[in-house]
N, C-alpha and C positions, 0 to 999 in steps of 0.2 A: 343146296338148291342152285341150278342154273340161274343165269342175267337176275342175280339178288338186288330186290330193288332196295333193299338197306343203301346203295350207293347213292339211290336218288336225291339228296338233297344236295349235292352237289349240281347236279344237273336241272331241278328246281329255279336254285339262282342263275344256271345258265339260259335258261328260257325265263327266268322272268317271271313266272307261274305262281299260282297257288299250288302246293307241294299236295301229297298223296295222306289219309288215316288210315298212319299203321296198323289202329288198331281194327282197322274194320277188316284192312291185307291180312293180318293175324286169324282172323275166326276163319277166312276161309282156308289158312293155311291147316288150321287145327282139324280142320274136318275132309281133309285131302286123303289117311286112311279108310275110312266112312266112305266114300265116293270110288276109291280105286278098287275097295271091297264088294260094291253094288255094282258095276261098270259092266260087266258080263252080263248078268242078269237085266241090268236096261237095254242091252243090246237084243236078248234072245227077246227078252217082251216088247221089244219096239216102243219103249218108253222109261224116262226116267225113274228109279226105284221111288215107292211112297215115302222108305226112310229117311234118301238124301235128301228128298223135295223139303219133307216135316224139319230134316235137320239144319238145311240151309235158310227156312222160314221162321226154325224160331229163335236164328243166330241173327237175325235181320238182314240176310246175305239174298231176299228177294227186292227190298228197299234200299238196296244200297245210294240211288242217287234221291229216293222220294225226301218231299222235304219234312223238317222235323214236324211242324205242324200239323202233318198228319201221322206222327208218328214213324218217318221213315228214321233212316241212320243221317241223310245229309250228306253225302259224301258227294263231292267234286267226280269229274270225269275220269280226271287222273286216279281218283280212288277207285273208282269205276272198274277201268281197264286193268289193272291190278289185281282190282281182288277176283275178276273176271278169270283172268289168267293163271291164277293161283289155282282157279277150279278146273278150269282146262290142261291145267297142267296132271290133273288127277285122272283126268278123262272128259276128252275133245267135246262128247255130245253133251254130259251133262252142264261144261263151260259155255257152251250154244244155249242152253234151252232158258242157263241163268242169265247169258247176254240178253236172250231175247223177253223172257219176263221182266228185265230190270229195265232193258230201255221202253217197254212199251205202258210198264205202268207207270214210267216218268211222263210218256205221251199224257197221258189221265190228267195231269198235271197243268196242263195248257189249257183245259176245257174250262168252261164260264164254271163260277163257282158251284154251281148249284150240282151241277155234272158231277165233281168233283165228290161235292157230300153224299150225290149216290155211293159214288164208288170207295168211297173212305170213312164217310161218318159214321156206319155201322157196323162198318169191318176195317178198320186200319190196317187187316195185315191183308188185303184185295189185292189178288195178281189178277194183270191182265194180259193178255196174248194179241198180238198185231199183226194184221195184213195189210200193208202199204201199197202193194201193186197195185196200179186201177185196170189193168189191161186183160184180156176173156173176153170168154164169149160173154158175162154180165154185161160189160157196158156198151154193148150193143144188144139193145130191148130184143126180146124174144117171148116168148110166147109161155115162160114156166120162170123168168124172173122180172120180177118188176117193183119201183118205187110210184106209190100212190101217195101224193100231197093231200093231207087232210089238215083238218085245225087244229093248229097246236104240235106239227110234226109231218113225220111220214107214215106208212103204212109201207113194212119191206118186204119181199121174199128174194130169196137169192143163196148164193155159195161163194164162198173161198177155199182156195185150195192153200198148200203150206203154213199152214198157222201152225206154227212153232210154241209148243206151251199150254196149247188149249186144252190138255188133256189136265191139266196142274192149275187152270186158271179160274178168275170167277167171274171177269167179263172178259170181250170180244170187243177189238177194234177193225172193223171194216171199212175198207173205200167205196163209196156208192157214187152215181152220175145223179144227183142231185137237181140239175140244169144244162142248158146251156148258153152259151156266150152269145155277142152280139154277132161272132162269125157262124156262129151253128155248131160251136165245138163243148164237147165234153164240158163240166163245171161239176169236176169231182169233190167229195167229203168226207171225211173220216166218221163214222158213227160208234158211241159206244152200245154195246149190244149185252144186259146182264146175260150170264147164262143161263139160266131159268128158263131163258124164251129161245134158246139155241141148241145145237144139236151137233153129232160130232161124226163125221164119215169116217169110217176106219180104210184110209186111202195111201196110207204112207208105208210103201215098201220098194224099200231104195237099197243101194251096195255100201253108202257110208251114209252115217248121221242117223242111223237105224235108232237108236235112243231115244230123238228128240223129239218123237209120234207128233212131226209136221202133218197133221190130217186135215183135212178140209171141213171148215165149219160152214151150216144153213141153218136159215131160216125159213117162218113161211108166217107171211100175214103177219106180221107184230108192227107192234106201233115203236116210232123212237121219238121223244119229245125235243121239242128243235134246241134244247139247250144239250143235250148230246149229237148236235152236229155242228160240227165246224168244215168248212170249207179247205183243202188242202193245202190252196194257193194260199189263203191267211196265215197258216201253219209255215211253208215255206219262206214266208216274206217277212215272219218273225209278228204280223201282228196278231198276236194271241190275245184270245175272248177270256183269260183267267182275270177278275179282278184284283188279287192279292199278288204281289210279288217282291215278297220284300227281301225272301232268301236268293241268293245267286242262281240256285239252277233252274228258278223260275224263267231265267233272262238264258238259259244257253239256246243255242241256234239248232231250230229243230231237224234240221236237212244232214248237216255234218256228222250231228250227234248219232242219228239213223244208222248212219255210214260207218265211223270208225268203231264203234262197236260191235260190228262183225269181224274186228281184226284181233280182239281180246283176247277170245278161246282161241283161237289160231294162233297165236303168241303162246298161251299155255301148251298147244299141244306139240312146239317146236321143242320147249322145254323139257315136256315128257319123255319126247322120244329121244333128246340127246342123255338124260340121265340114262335111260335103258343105255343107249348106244356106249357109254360112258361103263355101263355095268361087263360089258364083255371083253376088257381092255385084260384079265387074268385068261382069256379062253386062247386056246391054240387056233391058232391057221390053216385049217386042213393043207396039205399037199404044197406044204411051205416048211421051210428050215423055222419058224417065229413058232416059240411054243406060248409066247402071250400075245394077241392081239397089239397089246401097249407100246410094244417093242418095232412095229411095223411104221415105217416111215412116211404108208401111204395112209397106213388106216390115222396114225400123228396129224395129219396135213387135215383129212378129209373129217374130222371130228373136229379140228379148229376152224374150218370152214363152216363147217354146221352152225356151230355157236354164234359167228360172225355176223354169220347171215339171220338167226336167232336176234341178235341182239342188233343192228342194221333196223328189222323190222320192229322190233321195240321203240328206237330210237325217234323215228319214224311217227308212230302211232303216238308217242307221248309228246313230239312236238303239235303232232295237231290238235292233242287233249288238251295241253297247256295253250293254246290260241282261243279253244273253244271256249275255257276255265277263267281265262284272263281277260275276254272282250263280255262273259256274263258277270262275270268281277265289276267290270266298268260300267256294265248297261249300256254296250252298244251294240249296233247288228256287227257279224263277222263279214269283211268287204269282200267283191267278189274272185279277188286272188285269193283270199282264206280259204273261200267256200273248191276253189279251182284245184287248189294244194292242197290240200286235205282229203277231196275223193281220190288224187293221184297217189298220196302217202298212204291211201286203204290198199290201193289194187296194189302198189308194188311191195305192202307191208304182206299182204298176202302171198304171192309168186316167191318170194324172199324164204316165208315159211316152208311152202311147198319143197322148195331148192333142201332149205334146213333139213328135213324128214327124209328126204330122199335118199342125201346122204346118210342118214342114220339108218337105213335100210343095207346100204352098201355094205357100210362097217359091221352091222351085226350078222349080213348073210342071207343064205338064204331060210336060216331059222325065223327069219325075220317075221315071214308070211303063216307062221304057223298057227293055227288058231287060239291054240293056249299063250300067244304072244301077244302080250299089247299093244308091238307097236304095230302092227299091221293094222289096227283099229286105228291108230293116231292117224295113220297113212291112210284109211277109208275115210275118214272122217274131215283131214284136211282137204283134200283131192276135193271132194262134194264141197265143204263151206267154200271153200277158195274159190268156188264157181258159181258164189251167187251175186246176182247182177248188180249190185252195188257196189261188189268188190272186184269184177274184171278188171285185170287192169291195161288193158288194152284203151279201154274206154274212158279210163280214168286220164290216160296219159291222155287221147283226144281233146279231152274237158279243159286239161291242165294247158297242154299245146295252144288250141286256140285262143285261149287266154292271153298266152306269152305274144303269140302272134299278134293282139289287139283283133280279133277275128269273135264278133259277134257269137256267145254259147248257145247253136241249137240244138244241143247233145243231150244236156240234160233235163228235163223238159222243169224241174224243180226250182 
């Protein structure tokens, strides 16, 4: 296995950190044949197979960070990212759809308690699927979506588009406009929505990340009762309505968490495609004197860069686990250079990836693209995650910049 995090504990005490559970990196390593066996097949159905789903649900590979008291596994962020990657490393979408089930039913996690015991006292093993965006045509009132305040809650109809999960899930986190502020502005909420009362548009056909049946969920007319909504900016600012919080990842910072978790499977699939690339090192060189690959000085250079840059972007992502891991250790909020470094270490842990895959393309050719080839998947697959808006890193570097500069953040509106 490429960047083996067996070395971690060396680098644990370098950060300072609470270290990673091997054994939880373990189960998903165990189930990495299982996943790279179903990969095609969630590809051609535009959804993750029933098998891996069942098989990563009943390894506890959906709870990896929920806490034990509801029966999750417990695992820190650093374990998070890890065993994220382990799956990603099997195949990019199925390591998405576990990023995005495992952070969003940690969301669940924040809500007042009562919230909670919907979504866990009757079902401890409840995925939930998350739309964080508030921006659409929703939040601006129209005439086919709308929130009606009644007693005891609201009355919703409306749609999300990209819910990651929802086809696997058993409730639904959506952002509604709730209110607004003393200027006239927006006062968004997250609400939790069972499925029961939701519905699922078959809207998700894209050129990578085809697995992950990001489809659009609606409603119409359902009631949400006000102890499943919380406010976003409460969420952001760290003060969470959950009454209990006496395990660690009650206390991690919800904004960062969001974030670095979309660089997980993107780590895994840097990983994938350099073992493929790593696999062609016996093949000859068309229209070259080199009858192995291995023996080429360029394809040597351009396979040690890959890894570099592989393991660059690791390095990366687990400093900002270990900041997230270590200020919810202490029970404090992360300050706002944490929060500034941490969106910059997503977007360039990302582009890093990208770079990494790239050249794995080079080196193996142009067999690369073939459709019985994997890695052309990994290569669809990064390309699409690497451009979702929490991970640009354009913008990250903006976030981080104006920071550095002492220059007031109106980038990120979180």
């Amino acid at each position: 296995m490429s960047s083996s995090v067996q070395e971690a504990p060396a680098m644990d005490a370098f950060f300072g950190a609470p270290g990673p559970d091997y054994d939880i990196i373990a189960k998903a390593q165990a189930l990495q044949p299982l996943i790279r066996e179903y990969a095609q097949q969630g590809e051609e159905n535009r959804r993750v197979s029933d098998e891996v789903i069942t098989a990563m649900r009943d390894a506890g590979l959906l709870h990896i960070s929920i806490p034990k008291r509801w029966g999750g596994l417990g695992g820190n962020f650093r374990t998070f990212i890890d065993t994220v990657a382990a799956v990603g490393q099997a195949d990019g979408a199925t390591g998405w759809v576990s990023a995005l089930l495992n952070s969003s039913t940690w969301f669940a996690t924040l809500f007042p308690e009562q919230a909670q015991e919907d979504v866990f006292g009757s079902n401890p093993r409840a995925s939930v699927a998350a739309v964080l965006s508030p921006g659409g045509p929703f939040m601006q009132a129209n005439s086919t979506k709308k929130v009606e305040h009644v007693e005891g809650g609201i009355r919703l109809t409306g749609e999300w588009g990209y819910s990651t999960g929802s086809l696997h899930a058993d409730w639904s986190i959506v952002p509604v406009r709730t209110s607004e502020d003393e200027n006239g502005l927006p006062v968004n909420s997250l609400v939790l929505i069972p499925r029961a009362d939701s519905n699922i548009r078959d809207t998700w056909y894209v050129a990578g990340m085809r697995a992950t049946g990001s489809n659009t969920v609606f409603v119409e007319d359902i009631f949400i009762p006000e102890h499943r909504i919380v406010p976003i900016g409460d969420l952001a600012t760290e003060q969470y309505p959950r009454e209990w919080a006496e395990e660690d990842n009650y206390n991690a910072s919800f904004v960062p968490v969001a974030e670095i978790v979309l660089s997980a499977a993107q780590i895994g699939m840097a990983r994938g495609a350099i073992e493929i690339a790593r696999g062609v090192g016996e093949k000859p060189i068309t229209y070259s004197v080199y009858q192995h690959a291995k023996n080429s000085v360029v394809h040597q250079i351009e396979l040690a860069k890959a890894q570099s840059e592989a393991d660059q972007a690791y390095l990366l992502v687990t400093r900002s686990v270990a900041t997230i891991d270590s200020a919810a250790r202490d029970r404090r909020p992360m300050t706002v250079e944490e929060r500034a470094r941490t969106r910059m270490d997503n977007g360039q842990a990302a582009a890093l990836v990208r770079k990494s895959i790239n050249r794995c393309l080079s080196i193996a050719g142009a067999f690369s693209f073939a459709e019985i080839n994997p890695l052309q998947r990994f290569w669809r697959n990064s390309e699409t995650a690497s451009r979702h808006a929490l991970v640009h890193p354009e913008i990250g570097a903006e976030v981080y910049g104006k920071f550095l500069f002492g220059i007031e953040d109106n980038v990120q509106p979180f």
